[in-house]
C-alpha positions as CSV (number, residue, x, y, z in Angstrom):
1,X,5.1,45.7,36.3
2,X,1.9,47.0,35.2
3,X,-1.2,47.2,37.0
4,X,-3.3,45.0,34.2
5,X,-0.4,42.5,34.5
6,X,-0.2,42.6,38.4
7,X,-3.5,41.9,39.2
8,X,-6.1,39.8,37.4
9,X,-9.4,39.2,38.2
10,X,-9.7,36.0,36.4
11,X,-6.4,34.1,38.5
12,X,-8.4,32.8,41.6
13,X,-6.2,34.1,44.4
14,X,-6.0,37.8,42.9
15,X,-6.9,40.4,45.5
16,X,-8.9,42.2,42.7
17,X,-11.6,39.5,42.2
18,X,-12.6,39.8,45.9
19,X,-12.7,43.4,45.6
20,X,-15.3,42.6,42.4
21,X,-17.1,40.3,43.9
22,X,-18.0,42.9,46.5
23,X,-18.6,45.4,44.7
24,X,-20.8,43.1,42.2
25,X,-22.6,41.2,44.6
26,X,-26.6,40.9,44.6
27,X,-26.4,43.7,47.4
28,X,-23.0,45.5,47.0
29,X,-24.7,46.7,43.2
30,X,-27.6,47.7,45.3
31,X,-26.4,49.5,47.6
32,X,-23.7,51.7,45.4
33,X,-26.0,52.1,43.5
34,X,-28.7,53.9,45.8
35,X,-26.0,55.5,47.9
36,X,-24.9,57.7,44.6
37,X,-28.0,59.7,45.0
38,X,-26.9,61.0,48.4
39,X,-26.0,59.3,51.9
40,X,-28.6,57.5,54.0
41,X,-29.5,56.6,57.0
42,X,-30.0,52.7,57.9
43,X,-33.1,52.6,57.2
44,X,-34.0,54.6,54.8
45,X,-31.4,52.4,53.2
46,X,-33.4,49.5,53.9
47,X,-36.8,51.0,52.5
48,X,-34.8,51.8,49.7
49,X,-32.8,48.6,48.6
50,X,-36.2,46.2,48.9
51,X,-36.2,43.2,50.1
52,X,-32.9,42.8,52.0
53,X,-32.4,42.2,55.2
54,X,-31.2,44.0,58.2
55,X,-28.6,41.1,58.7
56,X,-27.4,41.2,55.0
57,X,-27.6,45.0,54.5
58,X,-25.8,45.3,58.0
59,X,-22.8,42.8,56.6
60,X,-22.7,44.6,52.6
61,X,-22.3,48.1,54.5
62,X,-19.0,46.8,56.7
63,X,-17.9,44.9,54.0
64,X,-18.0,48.1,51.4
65,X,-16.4,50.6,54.2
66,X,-14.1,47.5,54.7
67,X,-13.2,48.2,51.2
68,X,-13.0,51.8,51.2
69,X,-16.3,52.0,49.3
70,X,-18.9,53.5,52.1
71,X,-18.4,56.4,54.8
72,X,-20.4,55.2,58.0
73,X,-21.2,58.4,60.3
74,X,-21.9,57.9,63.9
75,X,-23.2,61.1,65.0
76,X,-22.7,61.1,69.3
77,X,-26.0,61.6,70.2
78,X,-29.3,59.8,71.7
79,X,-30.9,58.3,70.1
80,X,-27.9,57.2,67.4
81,X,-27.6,58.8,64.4
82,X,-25.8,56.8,61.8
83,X,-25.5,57.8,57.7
84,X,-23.8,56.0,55.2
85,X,-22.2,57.7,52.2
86,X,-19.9,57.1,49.2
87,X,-16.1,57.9,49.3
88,X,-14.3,59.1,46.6
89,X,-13.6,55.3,46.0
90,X,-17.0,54.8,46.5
91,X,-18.4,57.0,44.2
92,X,-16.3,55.6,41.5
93,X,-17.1,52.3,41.8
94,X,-21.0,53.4,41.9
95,X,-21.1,55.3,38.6
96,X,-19.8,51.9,37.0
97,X,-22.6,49.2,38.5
98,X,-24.8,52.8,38.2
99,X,-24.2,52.2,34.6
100,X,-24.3,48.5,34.6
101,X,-28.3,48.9,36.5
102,X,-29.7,51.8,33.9
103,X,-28.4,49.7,31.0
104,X,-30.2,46.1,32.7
105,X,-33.1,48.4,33.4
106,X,-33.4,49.4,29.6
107,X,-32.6,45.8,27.9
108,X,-35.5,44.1,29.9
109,X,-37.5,43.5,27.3
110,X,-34.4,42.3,24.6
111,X,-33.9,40.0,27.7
112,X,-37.1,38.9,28.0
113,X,-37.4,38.2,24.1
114,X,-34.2,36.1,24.2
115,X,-35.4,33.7,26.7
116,X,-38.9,33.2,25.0
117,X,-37.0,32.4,22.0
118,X,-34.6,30.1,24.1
119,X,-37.4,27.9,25.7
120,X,-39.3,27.9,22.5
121,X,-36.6,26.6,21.1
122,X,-35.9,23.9,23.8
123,X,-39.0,23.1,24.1
């Protein structure tokens, strides 16, 4: 059995569209994509994702190491030292939604033009 026919993100129990959900959640995206530039601590993570929260950030990191996706570093010393990098997994999965980011980043403004052209339209 292939792996294409094995697992299929669009059947509702497949394993795989966990794993994307993950990976593309509003977070997870964030997240891979910040940690491809190197690892970070907690909060620099924080500073660096805006806007999330130390509860949600917190839960997307364990859920991504979880996965295989993030490296957490507990360095034994006072006070804790803790860094957060990609695996080889990891990095992978952040050069795709990498990708996916620069590419929403540059469209903005075709995005922008299609929903003036929408509500115009509807209203």
């Amino acid at each position: 059995m292939t792996v294409s026919a094995k697992f299929n993100v669009n059947r509702a129990m497949c394993p795989s569209r966990l794993i994307l959900e993950h990976v593309t959640s509003r977070w997870g995206v964030l997240v891979l994509a910040t940690l491809i530039e190197r690892p970070y601590r907690f909060s620099e993570l924080r500073r660096a994702v805006d806007k999330v929260s130390e509860k949600m950030l917190a839960q997307t990191l364990q859920t991504l190491e979880r996965d295989g996706f993030v490296h957490r570093d507990a360095k034994p010393v006072i006070p804790p030292h803790v860094e957060y990098s990609l695996t080889r997994l990891g990095h992978e999965a952040a050069e795709q939604v990498w990708g996916l980011a620069r590419w929403t980043e540059r469209r903005v403004p075709d995005v922008v033009k299609a929903r003036e052209a929408y509500d115009e339209g509807r209203g």
